[in-house]
TORPA-4810 file (N, C-alpha, C, O; in nm, 3 decimals):
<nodes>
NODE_1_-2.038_0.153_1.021_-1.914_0.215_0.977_-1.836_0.115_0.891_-1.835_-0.005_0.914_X
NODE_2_-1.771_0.171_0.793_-1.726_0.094_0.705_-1.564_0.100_0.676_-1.498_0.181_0.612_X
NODE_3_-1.521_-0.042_0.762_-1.373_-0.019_0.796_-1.265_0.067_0.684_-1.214_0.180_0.686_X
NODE_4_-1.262_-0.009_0.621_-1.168_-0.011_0.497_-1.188_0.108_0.380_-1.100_0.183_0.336_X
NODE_5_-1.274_0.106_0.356_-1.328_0.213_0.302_-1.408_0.367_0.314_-1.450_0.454_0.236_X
NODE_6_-1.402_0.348_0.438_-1.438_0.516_0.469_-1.354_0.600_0.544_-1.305_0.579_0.655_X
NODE_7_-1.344_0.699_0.469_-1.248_0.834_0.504_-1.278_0.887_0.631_-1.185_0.949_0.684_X
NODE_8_-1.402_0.878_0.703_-1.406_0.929_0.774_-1.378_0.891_0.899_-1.359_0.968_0.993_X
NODE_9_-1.374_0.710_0.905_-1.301_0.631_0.993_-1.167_0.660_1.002_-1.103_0.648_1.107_X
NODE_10_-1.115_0.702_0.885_-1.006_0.669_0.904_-0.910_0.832_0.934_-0.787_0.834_0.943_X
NODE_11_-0.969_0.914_0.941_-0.960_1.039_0.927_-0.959_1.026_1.089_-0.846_1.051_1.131_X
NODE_12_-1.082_0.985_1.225_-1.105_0.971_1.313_-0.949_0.897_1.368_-0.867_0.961_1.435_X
NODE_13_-0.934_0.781_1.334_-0.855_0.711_1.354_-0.701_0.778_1.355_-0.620_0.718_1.426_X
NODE_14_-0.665_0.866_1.301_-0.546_0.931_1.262_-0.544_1.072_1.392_-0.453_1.111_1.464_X
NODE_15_-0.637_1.102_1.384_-0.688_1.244_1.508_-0.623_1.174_1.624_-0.524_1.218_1.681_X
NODE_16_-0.697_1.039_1.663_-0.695_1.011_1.789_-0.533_0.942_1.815_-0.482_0.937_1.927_X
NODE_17_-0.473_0.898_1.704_-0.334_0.844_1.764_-0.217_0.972_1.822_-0.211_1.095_1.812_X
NODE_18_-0.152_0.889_1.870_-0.025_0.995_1.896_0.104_1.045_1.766_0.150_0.978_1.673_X
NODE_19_0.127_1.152_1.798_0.231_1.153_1.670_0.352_1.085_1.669_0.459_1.142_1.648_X
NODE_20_0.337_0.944_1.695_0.464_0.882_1.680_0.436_0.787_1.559_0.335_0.717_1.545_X
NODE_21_0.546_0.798_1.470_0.538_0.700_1.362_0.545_0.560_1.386_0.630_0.510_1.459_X
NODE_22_0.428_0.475_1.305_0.456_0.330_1.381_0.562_0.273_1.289_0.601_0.342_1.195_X
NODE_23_0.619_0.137_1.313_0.715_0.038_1.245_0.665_0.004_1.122_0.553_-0.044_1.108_X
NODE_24_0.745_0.026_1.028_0.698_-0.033_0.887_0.666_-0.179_0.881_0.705_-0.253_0.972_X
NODE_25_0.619_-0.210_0.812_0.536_-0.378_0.748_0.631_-0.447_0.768_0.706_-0.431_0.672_X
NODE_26_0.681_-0.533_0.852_0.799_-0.615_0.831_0.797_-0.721_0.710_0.903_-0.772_0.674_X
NODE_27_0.691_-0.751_0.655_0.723_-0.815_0.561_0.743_-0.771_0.396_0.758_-0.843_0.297_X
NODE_28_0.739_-0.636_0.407_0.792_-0.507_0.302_0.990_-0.517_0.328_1.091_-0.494_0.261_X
NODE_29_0.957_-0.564_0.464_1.152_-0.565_0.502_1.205_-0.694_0.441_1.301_-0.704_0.364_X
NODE_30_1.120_-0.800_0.495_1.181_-0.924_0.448_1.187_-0.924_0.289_1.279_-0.985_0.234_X
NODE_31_1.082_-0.852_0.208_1.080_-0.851_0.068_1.155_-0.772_-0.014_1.120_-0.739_-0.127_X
NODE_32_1.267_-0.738_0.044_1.326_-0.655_-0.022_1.403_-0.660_-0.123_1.428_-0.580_-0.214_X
NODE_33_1.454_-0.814_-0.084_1.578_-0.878_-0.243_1.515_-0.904_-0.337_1.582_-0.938_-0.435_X
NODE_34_1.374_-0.902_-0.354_1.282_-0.839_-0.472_1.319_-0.732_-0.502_1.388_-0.729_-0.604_X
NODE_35_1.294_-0.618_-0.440_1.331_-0.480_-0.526_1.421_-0.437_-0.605_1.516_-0.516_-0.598_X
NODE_36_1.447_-0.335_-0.695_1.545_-0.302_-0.757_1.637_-0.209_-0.667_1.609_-0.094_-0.632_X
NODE_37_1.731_-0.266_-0.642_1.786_-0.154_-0.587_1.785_0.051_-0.555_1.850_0.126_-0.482_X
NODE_38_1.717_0.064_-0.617_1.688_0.215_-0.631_1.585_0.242_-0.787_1.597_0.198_-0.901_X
NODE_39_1.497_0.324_-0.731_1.384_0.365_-0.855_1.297_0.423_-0.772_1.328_0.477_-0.666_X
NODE_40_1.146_0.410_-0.833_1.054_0.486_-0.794_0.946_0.455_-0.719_0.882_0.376_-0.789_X
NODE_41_0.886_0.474_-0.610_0.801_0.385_-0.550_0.656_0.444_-0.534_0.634_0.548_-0.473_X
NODE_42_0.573_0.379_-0.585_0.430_0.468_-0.564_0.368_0.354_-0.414_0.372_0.231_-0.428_X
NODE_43_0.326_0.404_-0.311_0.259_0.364_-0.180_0.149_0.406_-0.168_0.133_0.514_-0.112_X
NODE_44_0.016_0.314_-0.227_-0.106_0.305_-0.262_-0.163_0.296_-0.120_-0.127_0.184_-0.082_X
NODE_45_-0.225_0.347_-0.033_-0.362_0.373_0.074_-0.204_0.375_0.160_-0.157_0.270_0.203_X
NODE_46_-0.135_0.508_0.178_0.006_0.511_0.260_-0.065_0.517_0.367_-0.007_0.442_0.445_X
NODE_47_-0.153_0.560_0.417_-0.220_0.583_0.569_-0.111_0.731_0.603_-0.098_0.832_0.533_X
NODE_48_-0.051_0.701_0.721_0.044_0.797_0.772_0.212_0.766_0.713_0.312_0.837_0.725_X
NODE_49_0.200_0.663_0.663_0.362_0.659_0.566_0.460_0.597_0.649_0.582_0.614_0.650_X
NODE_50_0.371_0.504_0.736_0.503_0.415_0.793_0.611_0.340_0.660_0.734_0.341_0.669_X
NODE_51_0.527_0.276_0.536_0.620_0.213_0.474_0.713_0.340_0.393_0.834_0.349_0.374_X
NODE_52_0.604_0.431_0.356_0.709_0.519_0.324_0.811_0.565_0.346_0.910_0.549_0.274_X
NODE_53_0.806_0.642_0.466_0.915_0.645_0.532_1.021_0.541_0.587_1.126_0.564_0.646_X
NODE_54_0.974_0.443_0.558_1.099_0.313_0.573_1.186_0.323_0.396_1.306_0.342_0.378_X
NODE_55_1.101_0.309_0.311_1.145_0.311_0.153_1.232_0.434_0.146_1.348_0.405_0.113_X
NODE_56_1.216_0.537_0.163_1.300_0.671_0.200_1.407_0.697_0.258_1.498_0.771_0.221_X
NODE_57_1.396_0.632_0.358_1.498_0.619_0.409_1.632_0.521_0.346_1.752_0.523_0.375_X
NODE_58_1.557_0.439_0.250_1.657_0.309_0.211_1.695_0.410_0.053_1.742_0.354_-0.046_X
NODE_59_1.676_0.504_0.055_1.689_0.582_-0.112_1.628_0.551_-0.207_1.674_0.556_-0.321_X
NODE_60_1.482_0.502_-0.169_1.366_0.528_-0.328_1.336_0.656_-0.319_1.378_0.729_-0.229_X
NODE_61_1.278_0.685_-0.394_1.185_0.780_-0.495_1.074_0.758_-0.467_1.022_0.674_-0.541_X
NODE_62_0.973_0.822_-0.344_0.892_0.733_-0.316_0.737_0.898_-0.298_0.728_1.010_-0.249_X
NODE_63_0.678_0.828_-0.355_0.535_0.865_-0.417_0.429_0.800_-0.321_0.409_0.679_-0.321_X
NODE_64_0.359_0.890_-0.235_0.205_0.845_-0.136_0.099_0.889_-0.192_0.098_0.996_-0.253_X
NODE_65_-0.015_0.805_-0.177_-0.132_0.851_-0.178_-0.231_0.799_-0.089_-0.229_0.688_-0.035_X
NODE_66_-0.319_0.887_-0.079_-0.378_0.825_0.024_-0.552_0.896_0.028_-0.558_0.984_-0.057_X
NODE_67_-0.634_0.886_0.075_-0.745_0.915_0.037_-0.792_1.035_0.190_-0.869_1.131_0.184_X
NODE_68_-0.712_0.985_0.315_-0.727_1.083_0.405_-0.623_1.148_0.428_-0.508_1.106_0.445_X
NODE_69_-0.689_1.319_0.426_-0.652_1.419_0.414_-0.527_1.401_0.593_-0.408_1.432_0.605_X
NODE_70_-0.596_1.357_0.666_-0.511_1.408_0.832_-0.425_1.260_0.785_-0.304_1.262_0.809_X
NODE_71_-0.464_1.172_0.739_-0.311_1.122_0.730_-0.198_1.141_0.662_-0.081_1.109_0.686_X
NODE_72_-0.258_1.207_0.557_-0.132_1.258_0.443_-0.056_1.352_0.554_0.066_1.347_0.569_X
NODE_73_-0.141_1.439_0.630_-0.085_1.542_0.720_0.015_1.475_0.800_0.109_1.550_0.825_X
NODE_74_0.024_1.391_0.836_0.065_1.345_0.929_0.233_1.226_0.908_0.330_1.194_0.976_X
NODE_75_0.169_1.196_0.748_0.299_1.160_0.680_0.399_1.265_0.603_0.505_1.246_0.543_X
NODE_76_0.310_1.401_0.636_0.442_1.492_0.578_0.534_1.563_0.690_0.647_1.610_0.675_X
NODE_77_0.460_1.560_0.798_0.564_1.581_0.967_0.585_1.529_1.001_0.622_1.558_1.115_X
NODE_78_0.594_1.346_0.954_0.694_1.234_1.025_0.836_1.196_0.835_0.913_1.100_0.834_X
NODE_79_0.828_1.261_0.760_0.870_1.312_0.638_0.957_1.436_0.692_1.076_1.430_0.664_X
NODE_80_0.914_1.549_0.767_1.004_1.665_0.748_1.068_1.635_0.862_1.181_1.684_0.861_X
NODE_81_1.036_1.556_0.990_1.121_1.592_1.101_1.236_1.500_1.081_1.339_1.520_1.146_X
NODE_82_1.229_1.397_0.992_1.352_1.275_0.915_1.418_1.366_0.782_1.497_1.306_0.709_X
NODE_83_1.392_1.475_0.760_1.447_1.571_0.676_1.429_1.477_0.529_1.537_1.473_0.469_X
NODE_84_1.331_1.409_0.468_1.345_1.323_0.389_1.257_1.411_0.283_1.213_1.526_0.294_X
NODE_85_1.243_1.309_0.163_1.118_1.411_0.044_1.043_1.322_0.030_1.112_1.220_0.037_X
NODE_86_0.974_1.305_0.019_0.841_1.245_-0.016_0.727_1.320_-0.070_0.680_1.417_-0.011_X
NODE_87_0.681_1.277_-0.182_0.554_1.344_-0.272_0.453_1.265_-0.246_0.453_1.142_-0.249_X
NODE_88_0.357_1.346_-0.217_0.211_1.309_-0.146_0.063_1.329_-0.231_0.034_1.432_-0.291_X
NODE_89_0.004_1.247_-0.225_-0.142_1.364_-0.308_-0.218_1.228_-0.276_-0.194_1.108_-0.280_X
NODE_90_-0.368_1.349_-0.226_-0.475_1.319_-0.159_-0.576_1.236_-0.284_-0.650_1.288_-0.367_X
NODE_91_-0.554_1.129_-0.265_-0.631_1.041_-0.447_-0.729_0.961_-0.327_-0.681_0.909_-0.226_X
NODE_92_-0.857_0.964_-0.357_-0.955_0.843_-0.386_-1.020_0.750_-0.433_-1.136_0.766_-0.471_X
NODE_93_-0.939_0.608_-0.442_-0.945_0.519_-0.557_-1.063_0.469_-0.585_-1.087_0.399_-0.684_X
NODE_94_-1.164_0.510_-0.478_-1.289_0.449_-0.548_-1.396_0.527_-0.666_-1.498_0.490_-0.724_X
NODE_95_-1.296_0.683_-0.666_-1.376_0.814_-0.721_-1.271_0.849_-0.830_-1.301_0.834_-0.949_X
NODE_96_-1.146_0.896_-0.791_-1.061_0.924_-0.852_-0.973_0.818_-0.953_-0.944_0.700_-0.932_X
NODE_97_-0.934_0.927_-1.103_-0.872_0.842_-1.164_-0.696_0.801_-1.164_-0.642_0.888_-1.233_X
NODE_98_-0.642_0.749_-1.138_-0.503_0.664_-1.172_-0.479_0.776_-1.230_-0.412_0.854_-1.161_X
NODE_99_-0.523_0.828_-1.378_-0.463_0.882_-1.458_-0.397_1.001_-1.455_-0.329_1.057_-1.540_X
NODE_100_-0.426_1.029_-1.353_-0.364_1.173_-1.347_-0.237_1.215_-1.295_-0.186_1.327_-1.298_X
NODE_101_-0.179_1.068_-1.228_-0.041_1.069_-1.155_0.051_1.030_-1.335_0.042_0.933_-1.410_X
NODE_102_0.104_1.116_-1.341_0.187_1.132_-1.472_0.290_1.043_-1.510_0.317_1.010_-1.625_X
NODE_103_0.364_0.995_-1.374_0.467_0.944_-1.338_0.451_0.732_-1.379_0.351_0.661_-1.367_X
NODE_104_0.612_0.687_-1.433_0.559_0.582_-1.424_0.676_0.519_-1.291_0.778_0.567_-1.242_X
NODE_105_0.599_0.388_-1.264_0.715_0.323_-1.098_0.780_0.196_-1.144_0.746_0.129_-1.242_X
NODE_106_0.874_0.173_-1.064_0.933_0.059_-1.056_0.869_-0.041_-0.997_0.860_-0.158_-1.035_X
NODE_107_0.813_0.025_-0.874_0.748_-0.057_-0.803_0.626_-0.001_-0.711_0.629_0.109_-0.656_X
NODE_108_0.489_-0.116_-0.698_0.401_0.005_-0.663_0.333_-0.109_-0.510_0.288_-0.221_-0.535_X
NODE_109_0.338_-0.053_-0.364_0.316_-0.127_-0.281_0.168_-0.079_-0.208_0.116_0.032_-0.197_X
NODE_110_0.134_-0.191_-0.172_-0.019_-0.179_-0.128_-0.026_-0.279_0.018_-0.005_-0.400_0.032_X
NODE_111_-0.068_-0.164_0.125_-0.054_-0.224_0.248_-0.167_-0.239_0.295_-0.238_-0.139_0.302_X
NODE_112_-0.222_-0.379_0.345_-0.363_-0.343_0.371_-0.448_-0.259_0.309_-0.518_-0.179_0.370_X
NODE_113_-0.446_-0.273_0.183_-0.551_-0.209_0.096_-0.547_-0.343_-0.018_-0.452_-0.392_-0.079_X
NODE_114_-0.697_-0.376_-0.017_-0.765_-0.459_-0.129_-0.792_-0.371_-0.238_-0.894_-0.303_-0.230_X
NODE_115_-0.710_-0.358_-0.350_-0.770_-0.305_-0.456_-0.930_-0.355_-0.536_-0.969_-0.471_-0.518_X
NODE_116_-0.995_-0.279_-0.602_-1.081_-0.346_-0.674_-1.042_-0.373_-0.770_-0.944_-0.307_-0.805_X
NODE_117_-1.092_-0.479_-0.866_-1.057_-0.540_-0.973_-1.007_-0.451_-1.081_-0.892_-0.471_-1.121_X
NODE_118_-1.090_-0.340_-1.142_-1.130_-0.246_-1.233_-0.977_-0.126_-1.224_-0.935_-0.050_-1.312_X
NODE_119_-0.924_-0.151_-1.081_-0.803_-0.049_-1.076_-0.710_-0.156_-1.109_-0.628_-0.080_-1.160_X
NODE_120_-0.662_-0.257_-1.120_-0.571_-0.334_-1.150_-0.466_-0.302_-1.270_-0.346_-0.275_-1.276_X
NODE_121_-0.573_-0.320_-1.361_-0.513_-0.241_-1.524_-0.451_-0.153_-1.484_-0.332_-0.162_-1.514_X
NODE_122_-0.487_-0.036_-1.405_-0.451_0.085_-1.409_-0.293_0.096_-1.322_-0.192_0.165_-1.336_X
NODE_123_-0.344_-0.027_-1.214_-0.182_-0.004_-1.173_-0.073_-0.069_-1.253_0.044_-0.038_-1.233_X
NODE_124_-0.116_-0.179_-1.366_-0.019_-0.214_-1.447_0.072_-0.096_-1.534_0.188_-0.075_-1.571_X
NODE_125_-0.084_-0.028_-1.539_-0.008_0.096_-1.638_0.073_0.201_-1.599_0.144_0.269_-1.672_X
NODE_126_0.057_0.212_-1.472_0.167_0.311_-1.380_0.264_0.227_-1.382_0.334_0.291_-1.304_X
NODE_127_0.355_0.098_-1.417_0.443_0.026_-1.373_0.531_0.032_-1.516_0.480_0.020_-1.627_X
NODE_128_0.632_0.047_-1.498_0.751_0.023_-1.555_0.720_-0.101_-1.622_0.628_-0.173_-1.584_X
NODE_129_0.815_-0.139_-1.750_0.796_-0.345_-1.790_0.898_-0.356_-1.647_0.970_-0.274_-1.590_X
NODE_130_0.871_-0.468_-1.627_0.951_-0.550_-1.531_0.949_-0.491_-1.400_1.047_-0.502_-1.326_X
NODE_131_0.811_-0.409_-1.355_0.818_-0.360_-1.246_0.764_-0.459_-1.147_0.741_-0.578_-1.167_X
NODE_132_0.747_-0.388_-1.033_0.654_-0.480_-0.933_0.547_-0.454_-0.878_0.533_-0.332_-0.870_X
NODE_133_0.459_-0.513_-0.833_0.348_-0.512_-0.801_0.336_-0.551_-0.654_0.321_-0.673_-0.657_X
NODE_134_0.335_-0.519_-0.553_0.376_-0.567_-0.403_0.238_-0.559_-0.318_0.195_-0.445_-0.302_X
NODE_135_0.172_-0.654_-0.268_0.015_-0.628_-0.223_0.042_-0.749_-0.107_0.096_-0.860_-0.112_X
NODE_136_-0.011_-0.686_-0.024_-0.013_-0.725_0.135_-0.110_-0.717_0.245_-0.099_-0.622_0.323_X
NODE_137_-0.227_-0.827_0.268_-0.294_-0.787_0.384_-0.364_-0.901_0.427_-0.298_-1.003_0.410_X
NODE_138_-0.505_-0.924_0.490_-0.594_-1.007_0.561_-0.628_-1.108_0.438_-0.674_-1.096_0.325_X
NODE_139_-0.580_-1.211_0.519_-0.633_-1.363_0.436_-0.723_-1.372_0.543_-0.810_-1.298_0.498_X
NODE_140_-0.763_-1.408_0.647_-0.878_-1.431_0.728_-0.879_-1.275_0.837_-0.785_-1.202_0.867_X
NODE_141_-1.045_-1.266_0.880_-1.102_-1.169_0.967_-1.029_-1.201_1.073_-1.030_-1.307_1.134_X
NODE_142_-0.964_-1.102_1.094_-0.873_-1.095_1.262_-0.978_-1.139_1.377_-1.084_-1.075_1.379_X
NODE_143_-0.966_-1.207_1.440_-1.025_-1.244_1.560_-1.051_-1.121_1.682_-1.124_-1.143_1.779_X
NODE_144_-0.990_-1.008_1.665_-0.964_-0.919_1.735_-1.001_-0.733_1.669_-1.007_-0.629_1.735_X
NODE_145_-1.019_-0.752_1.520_-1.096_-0.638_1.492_-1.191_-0.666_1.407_-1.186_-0.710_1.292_X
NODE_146_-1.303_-0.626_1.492_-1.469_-0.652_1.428_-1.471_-0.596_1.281_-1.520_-0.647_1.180_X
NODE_147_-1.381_-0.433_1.302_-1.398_-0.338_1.190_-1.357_-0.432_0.993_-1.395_-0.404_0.880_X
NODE_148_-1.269_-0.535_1.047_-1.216_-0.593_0.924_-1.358_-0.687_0.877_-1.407_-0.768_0.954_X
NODE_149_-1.407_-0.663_0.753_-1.501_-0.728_0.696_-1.466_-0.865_0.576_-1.371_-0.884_0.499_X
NODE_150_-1.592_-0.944_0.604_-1.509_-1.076_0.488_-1.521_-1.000_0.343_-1.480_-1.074_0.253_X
NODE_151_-1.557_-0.899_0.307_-1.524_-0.869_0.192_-1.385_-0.776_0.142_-1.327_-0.754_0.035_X
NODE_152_-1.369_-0.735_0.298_-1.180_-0.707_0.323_-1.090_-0.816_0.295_-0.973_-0.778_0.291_X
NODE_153_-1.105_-0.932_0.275_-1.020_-1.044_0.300_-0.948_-1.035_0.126_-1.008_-0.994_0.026_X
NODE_154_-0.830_-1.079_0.132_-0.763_-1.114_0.000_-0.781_-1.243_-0.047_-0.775_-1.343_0.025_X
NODE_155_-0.804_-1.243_-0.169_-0.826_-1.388_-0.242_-0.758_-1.395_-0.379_-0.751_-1.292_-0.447_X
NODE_156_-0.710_-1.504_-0.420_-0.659_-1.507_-0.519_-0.733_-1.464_-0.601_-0.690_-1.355_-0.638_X
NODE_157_-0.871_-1.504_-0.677_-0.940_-1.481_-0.732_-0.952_-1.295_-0.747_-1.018_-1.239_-0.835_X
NODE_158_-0.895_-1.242_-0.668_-0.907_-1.076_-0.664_-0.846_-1.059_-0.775_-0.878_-0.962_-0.844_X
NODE_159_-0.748_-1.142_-0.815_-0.601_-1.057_-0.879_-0.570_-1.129_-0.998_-0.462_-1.139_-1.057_X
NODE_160_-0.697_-1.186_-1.030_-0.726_-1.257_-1.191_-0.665_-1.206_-1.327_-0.598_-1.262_-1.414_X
NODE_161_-0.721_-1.055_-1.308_-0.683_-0.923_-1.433_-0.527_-0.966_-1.398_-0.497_-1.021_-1.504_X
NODE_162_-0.429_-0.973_-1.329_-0.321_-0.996_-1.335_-0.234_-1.135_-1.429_-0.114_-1.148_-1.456_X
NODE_163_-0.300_-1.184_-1.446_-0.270_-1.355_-1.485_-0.206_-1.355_-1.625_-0.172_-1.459_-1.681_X
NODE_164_-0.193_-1.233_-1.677_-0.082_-1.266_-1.793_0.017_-1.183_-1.776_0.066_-1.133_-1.877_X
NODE_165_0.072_-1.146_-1.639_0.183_-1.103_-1.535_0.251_-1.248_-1.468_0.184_-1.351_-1.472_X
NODE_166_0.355_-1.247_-1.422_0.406_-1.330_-1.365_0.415_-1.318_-1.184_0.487_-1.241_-1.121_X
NODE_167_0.340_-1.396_-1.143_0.324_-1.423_-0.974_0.475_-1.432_-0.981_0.523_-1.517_-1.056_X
NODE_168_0.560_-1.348_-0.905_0.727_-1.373_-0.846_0.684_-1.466_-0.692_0.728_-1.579_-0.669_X
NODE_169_0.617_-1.410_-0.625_0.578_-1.503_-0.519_0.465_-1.480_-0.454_0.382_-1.405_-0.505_X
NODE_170_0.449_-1.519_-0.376_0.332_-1.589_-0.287_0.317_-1.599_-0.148_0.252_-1.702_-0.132_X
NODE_171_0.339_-1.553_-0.043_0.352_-1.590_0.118_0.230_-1.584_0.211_0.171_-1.478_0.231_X
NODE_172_0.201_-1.674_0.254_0.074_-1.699_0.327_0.141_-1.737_0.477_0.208_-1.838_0.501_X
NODE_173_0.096_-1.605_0.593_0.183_-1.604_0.702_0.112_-1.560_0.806_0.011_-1.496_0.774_X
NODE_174_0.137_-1.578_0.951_0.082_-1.512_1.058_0.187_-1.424_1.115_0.310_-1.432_1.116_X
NODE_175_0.089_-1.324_1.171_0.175_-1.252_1.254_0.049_-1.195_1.354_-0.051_-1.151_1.298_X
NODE_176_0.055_-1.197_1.492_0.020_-1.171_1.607_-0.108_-1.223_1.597_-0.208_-1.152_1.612_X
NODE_177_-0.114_-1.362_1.569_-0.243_-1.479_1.564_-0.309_-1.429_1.433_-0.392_-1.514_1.403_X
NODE_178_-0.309_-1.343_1.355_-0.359_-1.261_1.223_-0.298_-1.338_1.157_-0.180_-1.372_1.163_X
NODE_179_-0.443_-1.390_1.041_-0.333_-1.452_0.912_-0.336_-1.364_0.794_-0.434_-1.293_0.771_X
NODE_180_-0.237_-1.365_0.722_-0.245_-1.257_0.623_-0.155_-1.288_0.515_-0.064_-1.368_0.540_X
NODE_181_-0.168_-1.218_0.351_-0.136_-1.322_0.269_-0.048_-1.184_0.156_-0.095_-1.072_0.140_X
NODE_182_0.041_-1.219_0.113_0.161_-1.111_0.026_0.197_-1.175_-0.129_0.251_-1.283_-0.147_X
NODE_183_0.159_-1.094_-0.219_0.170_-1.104_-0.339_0.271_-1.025_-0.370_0.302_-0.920_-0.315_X
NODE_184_0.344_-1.100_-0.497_0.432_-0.997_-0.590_0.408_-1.047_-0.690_0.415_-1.167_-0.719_X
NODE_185_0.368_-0.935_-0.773_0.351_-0.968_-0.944_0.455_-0.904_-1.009_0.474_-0.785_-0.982_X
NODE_186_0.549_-0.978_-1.115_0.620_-0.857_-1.267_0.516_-0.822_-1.349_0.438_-0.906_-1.391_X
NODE_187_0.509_-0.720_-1.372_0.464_-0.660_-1.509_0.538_-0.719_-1.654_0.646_-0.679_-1.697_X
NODE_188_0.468_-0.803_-1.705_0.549_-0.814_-1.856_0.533_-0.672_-1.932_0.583_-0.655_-2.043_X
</nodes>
């Protein structure tokens, strides 16, 4: 089974939890005096929309996608019972193209999702000039889930296509013995 990348794990994975929304990314919280105060937010592999629904709540404009179908489900009834809006659509980035989301963002966040190289461009081009680029997850294999693979891991070297963007920062951090590593790029 293939953690990160299969729908059908993760489709499983969404069935079996309870419908309670979990806590957004705390380090999406700490990153916030990055953001622009209000604009548009696209939330790349939202899962069930914990960050979303944190961004929503703070008054973005906030745009999910996500590749499983029961989690989108599941981020639009933790969305209606917070009476909030959120726009959703079922995209698969390893099949589907970027191009079809019309819209451009201020800022575009990626939680635990390793993009591939080849989509990079593409999220530059969804970005506003001077937008952001917000990417967040496994610098080393958790000691505690087998499912995370070393080709899950983030590396600088991932985010090369970026290099005539400006790195805003950098944080290389633990949280619950997990080390894990947070990028922000501007779009020139």
């Amino acid at each position: 089974m293939n953690y990160m990348g299969d729908s059908n794990w993760w489709k499983e994975r969404f069935k079996s939890r309870k419908l309670d929304m979990m806590i957004h990314e705390k380090s999406l919280e700490e990153d916030m005096s990055y953001f622009p105060p209000q604009g548009k937010i696209l939330d790349v592999a939202c899962g069930d929309g914990r960050n979303s629904i944190y961004l929503a709540r703070l008054g973005y404009e906030v745009f999910a996608i996500d590749f499983c179908e029961e989690a989108i489900s599941r981020l639009t009834y933790f969305a209606n019972r917070e009476n909030l809006t959120i726009r959703t659509r079922i995209l698969d980035l390893s099949q589907d193209s970027l191009k079809t989301l019309e819209d451009k963002f201020d800022v575009i966040i990626m939680n635990h999702y390793k993009p591939i190289s080849q989509r990079l461009e593409d999220f530059e081009n969804l970005l506003n000039i001077n937008g952001l680029l917000w990417v967040n997850g496994f610098r080393t294999v958790p000691f505690d889930n087998p499912d995370v693979k070393e080709n899950d891991i983030m590396q600088d070297k991932d985010f090369e296509l970026l290099n005539k963007n400006m790195l805003v920062d950098k944080k290389i951090y633990e949280s619950n013995r997990r080390e894990f590593v947070r990028y922000i790029w501007r779009i020139q």
